[in-house]
N, C-alpha and C positions, 0 to 999 in steps of 0.2 A: 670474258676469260675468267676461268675458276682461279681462285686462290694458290692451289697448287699448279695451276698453267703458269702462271706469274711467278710463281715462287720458284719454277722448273727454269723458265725464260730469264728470269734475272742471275742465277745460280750460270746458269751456259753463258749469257754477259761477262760476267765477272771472270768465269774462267778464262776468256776468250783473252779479256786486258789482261790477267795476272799471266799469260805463257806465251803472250806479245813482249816487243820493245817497245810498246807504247806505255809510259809512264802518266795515266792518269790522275788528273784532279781528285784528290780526297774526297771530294763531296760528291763525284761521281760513285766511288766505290760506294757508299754510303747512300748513294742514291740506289743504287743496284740490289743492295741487300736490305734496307731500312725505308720504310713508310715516306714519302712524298714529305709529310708534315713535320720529319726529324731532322733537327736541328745538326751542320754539321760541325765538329767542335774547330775552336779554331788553332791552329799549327802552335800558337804559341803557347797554347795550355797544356800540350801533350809534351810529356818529358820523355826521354828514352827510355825505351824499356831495357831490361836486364838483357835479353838477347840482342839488341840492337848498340848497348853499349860493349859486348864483347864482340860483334861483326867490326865496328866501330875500331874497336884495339888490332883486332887481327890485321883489317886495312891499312892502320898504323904502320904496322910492321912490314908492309908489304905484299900482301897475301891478294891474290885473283880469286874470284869468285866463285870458282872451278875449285884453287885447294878450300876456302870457304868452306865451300859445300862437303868437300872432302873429310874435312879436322870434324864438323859440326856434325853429319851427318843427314843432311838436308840437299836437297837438289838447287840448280844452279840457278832454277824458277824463283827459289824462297829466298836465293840471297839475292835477288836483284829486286826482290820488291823489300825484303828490312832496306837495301843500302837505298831504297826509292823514297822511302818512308823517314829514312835516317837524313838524307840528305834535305825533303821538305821541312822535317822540325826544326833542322838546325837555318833555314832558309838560305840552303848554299847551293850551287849549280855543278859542283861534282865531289869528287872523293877526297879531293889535293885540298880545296875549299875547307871539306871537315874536320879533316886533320888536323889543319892548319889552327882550325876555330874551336879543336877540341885540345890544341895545344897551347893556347891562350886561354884556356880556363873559361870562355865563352860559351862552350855546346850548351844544348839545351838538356837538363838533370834531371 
């Protein structure tokens, strides 16, 4: 397979998990898009980013994923994979978890 068949195949992977409910392993995606031989980082090095701490606030407050996408201007794809992403770093199993861990001063910064 050429470089670009690979490179076309893995890009259609990735799409497939990111407009699924399937919330894949990090180091799948990473596997998807990055060389066999690349290292995947690990949950605990990665802080929030800037979008993911204000998806993170809006949850707080209440907000579905739907106005989410609505306020931010992003589709309802890209916030379930930040709140996918948000929820791995902080290593919690949903939303209520986060909040919870982002209101004790615990999230990951």
């Amino acid at each position: 397979m050429t470089d670009r068949a690979a490179r076309l195949r893995a890009a259609s992977a990735l799409e497939r998990v990111l407009l699924s409910d399937v919330h894949a392993n990090p180091c799948v995606h990473a596997g998807l898009t990055a060389r066999a031989d690349t290292a995947c980082p690990s949950d605990h090095d990665q802080p929030l980013t800037g979008r993911e701490h204000e998806i993170l606030g809006m949850i707080a407050d209440g907000a579905s994923n739907a106005e989410i996408g609505r306020d931010l201007y992003i589709s309802r794809n890209t916030v379930r994979f930040h709140v996918s992403n948000i929820l791995r770093k902080m290593s919690v199993n949903n939303r209520t978890a986060a909040v919870g861990k982002m209101t004790t001063g615990t999230a990951a910064r």
